[in-house]
C-alpha positions as CSV (number, residue, x, y, z in Angstrom):
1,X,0.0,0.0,0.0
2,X,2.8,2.0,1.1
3,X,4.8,1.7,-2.7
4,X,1.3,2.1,-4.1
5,X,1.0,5.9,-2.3
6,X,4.5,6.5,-3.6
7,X,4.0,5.5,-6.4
8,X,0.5,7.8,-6.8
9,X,2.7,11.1,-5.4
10,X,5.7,10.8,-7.7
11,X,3.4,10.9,-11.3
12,X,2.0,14.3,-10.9
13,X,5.5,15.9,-10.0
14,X,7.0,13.9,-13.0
15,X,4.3,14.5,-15.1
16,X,5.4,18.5,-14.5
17,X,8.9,17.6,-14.7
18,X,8.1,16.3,-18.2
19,X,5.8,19.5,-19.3
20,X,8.2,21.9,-18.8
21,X,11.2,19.6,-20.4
22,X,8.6,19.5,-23.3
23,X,8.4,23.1,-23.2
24,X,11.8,23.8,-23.2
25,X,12.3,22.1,-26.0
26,X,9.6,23.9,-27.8
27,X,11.4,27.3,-27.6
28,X,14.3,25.9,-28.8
29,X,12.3,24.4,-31.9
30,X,10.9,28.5,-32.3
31,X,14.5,29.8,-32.7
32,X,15.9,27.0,-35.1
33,X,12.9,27.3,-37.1
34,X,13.6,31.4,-36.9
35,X,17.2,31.0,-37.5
36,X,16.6,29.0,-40.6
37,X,13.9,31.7,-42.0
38,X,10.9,30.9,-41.1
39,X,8.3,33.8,-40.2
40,X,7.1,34.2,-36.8
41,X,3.5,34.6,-38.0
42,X,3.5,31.8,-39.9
43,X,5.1,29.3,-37.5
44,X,2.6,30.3,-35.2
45,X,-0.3,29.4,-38.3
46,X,1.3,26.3,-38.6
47,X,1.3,25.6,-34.6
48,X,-2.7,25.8,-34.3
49,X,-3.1,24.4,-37.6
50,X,-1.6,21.1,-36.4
51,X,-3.2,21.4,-32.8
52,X,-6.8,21.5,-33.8
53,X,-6.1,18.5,-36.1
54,X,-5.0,16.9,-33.4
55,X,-7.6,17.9,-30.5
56,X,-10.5,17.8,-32.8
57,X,-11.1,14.3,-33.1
58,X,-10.1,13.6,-29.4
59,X,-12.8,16.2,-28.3
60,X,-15.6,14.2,-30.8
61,X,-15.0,10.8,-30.0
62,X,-14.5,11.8,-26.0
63,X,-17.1,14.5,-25.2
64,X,-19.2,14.2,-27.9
65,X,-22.3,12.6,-25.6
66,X,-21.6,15.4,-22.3
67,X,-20.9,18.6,-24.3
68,X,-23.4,21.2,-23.6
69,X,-25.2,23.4,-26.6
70,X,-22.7,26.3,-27.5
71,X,-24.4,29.6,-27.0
72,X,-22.9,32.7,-28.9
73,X,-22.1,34.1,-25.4
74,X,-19.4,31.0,-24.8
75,X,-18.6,30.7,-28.8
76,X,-17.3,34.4,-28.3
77,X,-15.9,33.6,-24.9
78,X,-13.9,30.7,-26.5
79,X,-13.4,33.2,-29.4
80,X,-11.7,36.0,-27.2
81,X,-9.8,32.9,-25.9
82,X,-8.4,31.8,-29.4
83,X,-7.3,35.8,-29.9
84,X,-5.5,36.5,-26.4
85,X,-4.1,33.2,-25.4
86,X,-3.6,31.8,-28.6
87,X,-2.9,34.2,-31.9
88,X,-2.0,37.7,-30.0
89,X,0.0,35.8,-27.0
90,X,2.0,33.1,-29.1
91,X,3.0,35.7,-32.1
92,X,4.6,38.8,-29.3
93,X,5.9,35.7,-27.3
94,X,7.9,34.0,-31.0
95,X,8.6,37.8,-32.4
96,X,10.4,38.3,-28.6
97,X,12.3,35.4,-28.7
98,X,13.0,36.2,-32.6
99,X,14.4,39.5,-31.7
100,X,16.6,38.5,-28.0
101,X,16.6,34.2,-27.0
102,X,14.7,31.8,-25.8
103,X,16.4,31.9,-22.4
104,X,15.6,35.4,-22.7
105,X,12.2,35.1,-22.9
106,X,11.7,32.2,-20.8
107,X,13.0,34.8,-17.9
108,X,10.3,37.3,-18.6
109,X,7.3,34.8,-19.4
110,X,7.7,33.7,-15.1
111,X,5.9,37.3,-14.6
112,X,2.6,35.9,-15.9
113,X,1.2,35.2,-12.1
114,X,2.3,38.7,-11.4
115,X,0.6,40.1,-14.1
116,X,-2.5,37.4,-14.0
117,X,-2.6,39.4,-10.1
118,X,-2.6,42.8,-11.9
119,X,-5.5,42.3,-13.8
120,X,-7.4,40.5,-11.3
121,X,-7.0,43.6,-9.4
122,X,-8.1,45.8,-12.5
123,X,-11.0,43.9,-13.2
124,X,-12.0,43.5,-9.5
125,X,-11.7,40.0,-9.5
126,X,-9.5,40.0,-6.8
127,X,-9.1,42.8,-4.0
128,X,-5.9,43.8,-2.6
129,X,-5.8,43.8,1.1
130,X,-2.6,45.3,2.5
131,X,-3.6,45.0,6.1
132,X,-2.8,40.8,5.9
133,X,0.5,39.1,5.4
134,X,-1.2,37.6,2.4
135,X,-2.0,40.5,0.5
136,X,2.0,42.6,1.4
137,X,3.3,39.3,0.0
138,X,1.2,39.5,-3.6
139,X,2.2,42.9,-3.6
140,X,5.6,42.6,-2.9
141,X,6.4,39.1,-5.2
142,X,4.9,41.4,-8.0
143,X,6.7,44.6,-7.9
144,X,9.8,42.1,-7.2
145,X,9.3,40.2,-10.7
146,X,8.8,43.3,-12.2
147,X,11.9,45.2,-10.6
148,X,13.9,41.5,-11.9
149,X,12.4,42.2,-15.9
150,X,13.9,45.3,-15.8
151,X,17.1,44.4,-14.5
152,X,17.0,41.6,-17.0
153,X,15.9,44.4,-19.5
154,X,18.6,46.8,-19.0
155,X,21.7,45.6,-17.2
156,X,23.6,42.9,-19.0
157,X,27.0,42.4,-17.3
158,X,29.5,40.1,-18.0
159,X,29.2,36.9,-19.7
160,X,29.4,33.6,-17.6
161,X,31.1,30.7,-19.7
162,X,29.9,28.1,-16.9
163,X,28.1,26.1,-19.6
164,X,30.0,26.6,-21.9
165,X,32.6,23.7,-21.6
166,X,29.6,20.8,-22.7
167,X,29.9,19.2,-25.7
168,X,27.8,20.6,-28.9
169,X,25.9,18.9,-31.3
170,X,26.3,20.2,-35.0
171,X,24.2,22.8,-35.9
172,X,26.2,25.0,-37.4
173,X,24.1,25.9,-40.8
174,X,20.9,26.6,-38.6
175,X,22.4,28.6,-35.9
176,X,25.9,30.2,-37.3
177,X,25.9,34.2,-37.1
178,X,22.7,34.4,-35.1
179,X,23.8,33.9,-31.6
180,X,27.5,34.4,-32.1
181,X,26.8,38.1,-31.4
182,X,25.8,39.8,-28.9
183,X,22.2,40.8,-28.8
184,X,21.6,44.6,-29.7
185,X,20.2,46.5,-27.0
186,X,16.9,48.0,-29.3
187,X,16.1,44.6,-30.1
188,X,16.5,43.7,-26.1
189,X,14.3,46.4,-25.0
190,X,11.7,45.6,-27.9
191,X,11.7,41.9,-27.5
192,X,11.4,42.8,-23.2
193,X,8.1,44.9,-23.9
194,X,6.6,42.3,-26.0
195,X,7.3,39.2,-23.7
196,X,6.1,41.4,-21.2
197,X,2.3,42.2,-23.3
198,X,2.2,38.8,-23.7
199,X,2.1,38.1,-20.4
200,X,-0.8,40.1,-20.1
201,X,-2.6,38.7,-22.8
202,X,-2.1,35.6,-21.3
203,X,-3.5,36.7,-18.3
204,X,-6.1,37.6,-20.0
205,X,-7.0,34.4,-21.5
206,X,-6.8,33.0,-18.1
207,X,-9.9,35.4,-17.0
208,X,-11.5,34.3,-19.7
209,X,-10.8,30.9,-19.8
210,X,-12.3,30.8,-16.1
211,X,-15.2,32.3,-16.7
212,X,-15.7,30.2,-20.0
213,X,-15.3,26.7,-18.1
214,X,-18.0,27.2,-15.3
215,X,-20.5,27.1,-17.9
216,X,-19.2,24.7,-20.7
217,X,-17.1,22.0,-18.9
218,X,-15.7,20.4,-21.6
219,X,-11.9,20.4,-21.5
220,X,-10.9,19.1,-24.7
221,X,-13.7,20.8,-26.7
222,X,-12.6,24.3,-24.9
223,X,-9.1,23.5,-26.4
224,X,-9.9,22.4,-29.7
225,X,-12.5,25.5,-30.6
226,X,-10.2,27.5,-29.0
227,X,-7.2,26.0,-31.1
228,X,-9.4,26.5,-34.4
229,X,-9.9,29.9,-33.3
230,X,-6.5,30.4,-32.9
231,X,-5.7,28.6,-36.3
232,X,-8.0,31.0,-38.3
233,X,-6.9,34.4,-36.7
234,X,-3.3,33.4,-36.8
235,X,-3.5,32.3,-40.5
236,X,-5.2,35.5,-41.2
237,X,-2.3,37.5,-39.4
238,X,0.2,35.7,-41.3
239,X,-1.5,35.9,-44.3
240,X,-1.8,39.9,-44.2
241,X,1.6,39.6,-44.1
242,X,3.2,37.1,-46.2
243,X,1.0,36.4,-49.2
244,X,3.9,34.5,-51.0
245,X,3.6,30.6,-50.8
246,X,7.5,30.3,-50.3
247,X,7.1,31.5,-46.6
248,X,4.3,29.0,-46.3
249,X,6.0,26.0,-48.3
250,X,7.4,23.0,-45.6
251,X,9.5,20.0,-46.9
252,X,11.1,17.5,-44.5
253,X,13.3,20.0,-42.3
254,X,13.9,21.9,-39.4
255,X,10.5,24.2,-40.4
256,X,8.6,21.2,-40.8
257,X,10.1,19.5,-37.4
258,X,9.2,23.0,-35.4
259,X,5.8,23.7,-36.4
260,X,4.7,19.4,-36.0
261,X,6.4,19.4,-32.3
262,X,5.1,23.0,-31.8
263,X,1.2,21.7,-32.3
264,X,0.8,17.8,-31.9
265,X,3.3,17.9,-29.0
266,X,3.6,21.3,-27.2
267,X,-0.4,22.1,-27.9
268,X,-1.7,18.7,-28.5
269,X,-0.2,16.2,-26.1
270,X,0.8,18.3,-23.2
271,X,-3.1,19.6,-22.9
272,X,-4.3,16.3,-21.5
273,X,-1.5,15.6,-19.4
274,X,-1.7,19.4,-17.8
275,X,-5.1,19.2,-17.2
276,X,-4.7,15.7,-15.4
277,X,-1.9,17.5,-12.9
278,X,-4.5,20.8,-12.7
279,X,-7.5,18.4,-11.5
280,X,-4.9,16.1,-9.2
281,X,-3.1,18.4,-7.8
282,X,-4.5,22.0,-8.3
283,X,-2.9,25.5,-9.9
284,X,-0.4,26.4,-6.9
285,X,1.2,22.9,-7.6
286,X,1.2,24.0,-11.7
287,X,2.4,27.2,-10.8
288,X,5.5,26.3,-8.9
289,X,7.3,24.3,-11.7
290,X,7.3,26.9,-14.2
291,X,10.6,27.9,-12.8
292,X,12.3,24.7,-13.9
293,X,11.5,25.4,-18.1
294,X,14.1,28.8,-17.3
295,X,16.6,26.1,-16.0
296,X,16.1,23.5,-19.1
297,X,16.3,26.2,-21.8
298,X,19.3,28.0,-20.4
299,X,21.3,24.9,-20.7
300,X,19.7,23.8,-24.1
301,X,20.0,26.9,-25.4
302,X,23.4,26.8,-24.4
303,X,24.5,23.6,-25.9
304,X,21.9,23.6,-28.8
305,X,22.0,27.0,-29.8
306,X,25.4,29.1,-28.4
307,X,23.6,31.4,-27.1
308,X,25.7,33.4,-24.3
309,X,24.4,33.2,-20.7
310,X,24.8,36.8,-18.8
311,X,25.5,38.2,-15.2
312,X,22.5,40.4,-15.7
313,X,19.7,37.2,-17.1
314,X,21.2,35.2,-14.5
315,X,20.3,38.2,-11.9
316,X,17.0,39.1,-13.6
317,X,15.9,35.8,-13.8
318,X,16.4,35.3,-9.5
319,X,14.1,38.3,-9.1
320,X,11.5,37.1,-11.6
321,X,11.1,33.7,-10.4
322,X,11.7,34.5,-6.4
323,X,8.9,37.2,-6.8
324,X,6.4,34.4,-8.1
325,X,7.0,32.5,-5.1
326,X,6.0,35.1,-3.0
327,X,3.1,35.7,-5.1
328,X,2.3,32.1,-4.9
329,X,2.7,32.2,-1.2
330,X,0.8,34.7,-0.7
331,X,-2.0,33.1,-2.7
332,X,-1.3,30.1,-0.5
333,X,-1.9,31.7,2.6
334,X,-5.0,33.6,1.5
335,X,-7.0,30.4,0.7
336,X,-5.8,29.4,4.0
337,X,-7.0,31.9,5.5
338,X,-10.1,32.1,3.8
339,X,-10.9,28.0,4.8
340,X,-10.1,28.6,8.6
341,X,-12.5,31.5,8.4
342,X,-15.7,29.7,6.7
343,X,-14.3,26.4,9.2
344,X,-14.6,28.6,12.2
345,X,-18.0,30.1,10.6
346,X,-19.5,26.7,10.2
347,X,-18.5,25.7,13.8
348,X,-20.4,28.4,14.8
349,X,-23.7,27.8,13.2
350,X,-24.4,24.8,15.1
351,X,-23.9,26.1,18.6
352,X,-26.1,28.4,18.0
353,X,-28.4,26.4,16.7
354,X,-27.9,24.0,19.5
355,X,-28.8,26.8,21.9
356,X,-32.0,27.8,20.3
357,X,-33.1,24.4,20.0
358,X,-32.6,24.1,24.0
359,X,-34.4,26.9,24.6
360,X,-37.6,25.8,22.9
C-alpha cells in the first residue's frame, strides 16, 4: 500500500517535470525554425493548424455525448480565448524570442502570475488587502518580478562561460551568425516589452478561460474550438503579411520539425496531461514548476544553440522567479485563511443552533 501511495505522489511531479522539459524544448524548436527563415506569424499558423487536427477528433469521440449546446455568449468567450491566449499571446511571445533568446524570454514569461494578479486587481476580480500578510506578499512578489524584468531588460554584465565547456551537437548551418553576437540593445528592450504584453494577454485568456469553463465543462472541446480559433486568426495575421507561398511552403526540415512538435506535442499532447496535474493536484502545484523550463532552456539553449548566458539574465531571472514564489505564497496563505474563516464560521452555526433548540 505504502509503494502504491508512492508510487501515486511521484506521477504528478514527474508528469510537470516532463511539461516543462517538453516546453523547453519547444522554444528551442521556435528559434531554429527562426534562425533558418521561417516567419514568426507563420510558424505560429502552422502551430494551431496542427493542434486542432489533433484535438479535434479527441474532443468528438470523447465528449461528444456530455458537451453542452454552445451559445454565442461561450462561442465568443472561447473566441476572445483563441485571440488573447492563442494568436496575439503566441505571435509577441515568438517575435520576442525572434528579436533577444529563448532563455531570454523564458525569464520574462515567469511574470505571468504577477501580471494574471494585476489584472485581477483591474477587473475587480481580486481585491488587494494590504492590512494581511497575504495580501504585502502578492504585492511585494509582484513589484519584485517586475523590478527583476527590468534588471534583465537593462543591465547585462558580463558573460558567464559556466556552460560553456559541454559538448555541442552540429548545428552550425541553422544557428551560425545568429547567436555568435551579442544581442543589440533596441532589439533587447523591444523583445522585453513584447514578452512582457504577452504576459498580459495571457493573463487575460486566463480570465477568460475561467469564466468560460464554469459554464461549458468540456476540457478538450474548450481547447480544440479554441485551437481553431487560434488557427483562423493566426492564418489570417500571417497571411496579411506574407501572401507568397515560399514562406508557407514545408519540406522535410527543421521548419517542418518545429511547427509538427510545436502543435501535436507542445499544444496537442501536453493539454491532457496538464489538465490531469491541474484536476490532481491543483494550480499552486502547476504554478510552482514553471521555474524549472528557465533552468532547461538556459542549458539547451546553451548547448543547442550558443547562445551566451549573462550576469544580468542570471540576476533578472532570480528576481523574476523568487517574486512568483512570494506571489504564490501569498495566494497560498489567502485560501488558507479564507478556509479557517468559513471552518470557524461553520463551527459556529451549530452552537447556536444547539442553543436555540434548548431553549424551545
Amino acid at each position: 500500500m505504502g509503494g502504491g501511495a508512492g508510487e501515486a505522489a511521484i506521477r504528478p511531479v514527474a508528469a510537470m517535470v516532463l511539461l516543462q522539459f517538453l516546453f523547453s524544448v519547444l522554444q528551442i524548436f521556435i528559434k531554429l525554425a527562426m534562425n533558418d527563415g521561417m516567419d514568426a506569424r507563420v510558424l505560429v499558423a502552422y502551430r494551431f493548424m496542427f493542434a486542432a487536427t489533433f484535438l479535434c477528433p479527441i474532443a468528438f469521440l470523447l465528449e461528444r455525448k456530455k458537451r453542452p449546446p454552445l451559445t454565442m455568449k461561450v462561442v465568443l468567450q472561447l473566441f476572445l480565448c483563441g485571440l488573447f491566449g492563442f494568436s496575439i499571446n503566441q505571435n509577441l511571445y515568438v517575435l520576442a524570442i525572434k528579436l533577444t533568446s529563448a532563455t531570454f524570454v523564458t525569464a520574462i514569461s515567469n511574470l505571468t502570475p504577477a501580471t494574471t494578479f494585476l489584472l485581477a486587481i483591474l477587473t475587480r476580480l481580486e481585491t488587494l488587502k494590504l492590512k494581511k500578510p497575504a495580501g504585502q506578499a502578492k504585492l511585494l512578489g509582484t513589484l519584485v518580478g517586475m523590478g527583476g524584468a527590468m534588471l534583465l531588460t537593462f543591465y547585462k554584465g558580463p558573460e558567464i562561460t559556466l556552460l560553456r565547456g559541454l559538448p555541442r551537437p552540429k548545428l552550425a548551418h541553422i544557428t551560425e551568425n545568429h547567436q555568435s553576437h551579442p544581442i543589440p540593445r533596441g532589439n533587447q528592450i523591444i523583445g522585453s516589452f513584447l514578452g512582457i504584453i504577452s504576459c498580459f494577454t495571457y493573463a487575460t485568456w486566463l480570465v477568460i478561460q475561467a469564466k468560460v469553463s464554469k459554464v461549458y465543462p468540456c476540457h478538450y472541446s474548450i481547447a480544440a474550438m479554441v485551437c481553431l480559433f487560434g488557427a483562423f486568426q493566426s492564418t489570417v495575421i500571417a497571411v496579411c503579411v506574407h501572401r507568397d507561398m515560399e514562406h508557407w511552403r514545408l519540406g522535410l526540415n527543421i521548419r517542418l520539425y518545429s511547427s509538427a512538435y510545436a502543435g501535436l506535442i507542445a499544444s496537442g499532447s501536453a493539454f491532457p496531461l496538464l489538465s490531469w496535474c491541474l484536476r490532481k493536484k491543483g494550480p499552486l502545484f502547476i504554478s510552482v514548476f514553471s521555474p524549472l523550463m528557465l533552468i532547461f532552456v538556459a542549458v539547451l539553449s546553451s548547448i543547442l544553440l550558443d547562445e551566451a548566458l549573462y550576469l544580468g539574465s542570471v540576476l533578472g531571472s532570480v528576481l523574476i522567479v523568487g517574486g512568483l514564489y512570494v506571489v504564490l505564497w501569498g495566494k497560498a496563505k489567502e485560501a488558507t485563511d479564507l478556509s479557517q474563516d468559513e471552518n470557524s464560521g461553520k463551527e459556529s452555526i451549530p452552537v447556536t443552533t444547539n442553543s436555540e433548540n434548548e431553549v424551545k
